[in-house]
N, C-alpha and C positions, 0 to 999 in steps of 0.2 A: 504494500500500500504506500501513494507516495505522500509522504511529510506534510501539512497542510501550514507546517510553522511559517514565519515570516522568519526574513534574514537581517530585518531590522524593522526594527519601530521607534517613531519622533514624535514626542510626543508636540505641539503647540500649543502652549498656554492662553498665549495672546488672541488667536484666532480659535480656540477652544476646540482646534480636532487634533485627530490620532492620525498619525500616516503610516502605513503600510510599506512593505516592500517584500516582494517575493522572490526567489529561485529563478521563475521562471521572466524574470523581468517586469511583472507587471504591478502596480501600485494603487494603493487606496485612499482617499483620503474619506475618514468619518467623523461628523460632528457628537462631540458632547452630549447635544442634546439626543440627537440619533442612539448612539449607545446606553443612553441615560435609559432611554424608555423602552428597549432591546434590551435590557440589563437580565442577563440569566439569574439575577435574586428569583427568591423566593417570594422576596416583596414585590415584585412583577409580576411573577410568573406564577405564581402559585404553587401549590401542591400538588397539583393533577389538573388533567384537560379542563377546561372552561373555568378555570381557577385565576385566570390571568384579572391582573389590574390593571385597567387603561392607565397612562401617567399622563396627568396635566399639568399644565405652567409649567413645561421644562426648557421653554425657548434659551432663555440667558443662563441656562446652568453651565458651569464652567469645571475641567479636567483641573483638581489639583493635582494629582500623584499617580504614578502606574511603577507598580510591583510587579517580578514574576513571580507565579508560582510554581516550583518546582520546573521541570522541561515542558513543561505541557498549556504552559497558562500565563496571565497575568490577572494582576487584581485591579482596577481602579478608583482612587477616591473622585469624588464629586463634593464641589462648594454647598451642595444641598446635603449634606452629610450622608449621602448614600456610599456605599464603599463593601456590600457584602458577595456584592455577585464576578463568579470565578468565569473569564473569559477562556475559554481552552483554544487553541490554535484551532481546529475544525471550526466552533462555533464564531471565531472572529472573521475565518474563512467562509462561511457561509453569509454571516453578515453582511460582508466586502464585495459577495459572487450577486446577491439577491437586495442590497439595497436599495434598487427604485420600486421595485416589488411593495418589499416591506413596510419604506416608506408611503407609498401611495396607501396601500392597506390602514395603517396608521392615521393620514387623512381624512380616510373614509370612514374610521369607527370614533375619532374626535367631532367630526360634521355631524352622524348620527348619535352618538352622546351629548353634542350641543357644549361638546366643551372645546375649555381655549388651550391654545398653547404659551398663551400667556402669562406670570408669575400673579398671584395674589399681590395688593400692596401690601408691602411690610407691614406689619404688626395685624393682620386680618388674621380671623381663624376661623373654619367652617365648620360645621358636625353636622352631619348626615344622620337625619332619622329616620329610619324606616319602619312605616308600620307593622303595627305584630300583625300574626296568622287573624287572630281574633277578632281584631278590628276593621277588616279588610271585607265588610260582609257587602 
């Protein structure tokens, strides 16, 4: 099977993406926010199929730090304090091969959510209530 690793990664602060570089010549460049709401957490992605959390207001989120982990991975923090989800070389591969894909999918289920990509303003805080079983007659 051939190695899906990259043969270097940069990360850019300033401009908030990851860049890529492969074996076979080819390069990627991913947004911040891109990977942000791609992030293999668990806080994304859930625990199982249909488990996934849309992510909103991730436009201005910003790459502070990228770890590897072990040969197979790295980790990223985010200025939004996110920082648990494990990048594996396939899954950043996949990423890089399928991002207008995933992106445009992404569009599509924020338009039918009705939400923004937008950040809350500072110091806002929202709580979601949803009605119980009981009340819902």
């Amino acid at each position: 099977m051939e190695s899906k690793a990259p043969t270097e990664i940069k990360l850019h602060q300033k401009s908030a993406t990851l860049e890529l570089f492969y074996a076979d010549g080819s390069s990627y460049s991913l947004s911040a926010e891109f990977l942000r709401i791609h992030s293999p957490s668990a806080e994304v992605r859930g625990h199982g199929k249909g488990q996934e959390v849309l992510q909103t207001g991730k436009r201005q989120v910003r790459l502070l730090s990228i770890d590897t982990v072990g040969n197979y991975a790295i980790k990223l923090g985010f200025d939004d304090g996110h920082g648990s989800g494990i990048y594996s070389w396939l899954y950043l591969h996949d990423l890089c091969s399928q991002r207008e894909s995933l992106w445009q999918n992404y569009l599509s289920k924020m338009k039918t959510a009705n939400a923004s990509r937008e950040p809350l303003p500072a110091g806002t805080q929202v709580i979601n209530i949803m009605p119980s079983p009981s009340s819902a007659k």
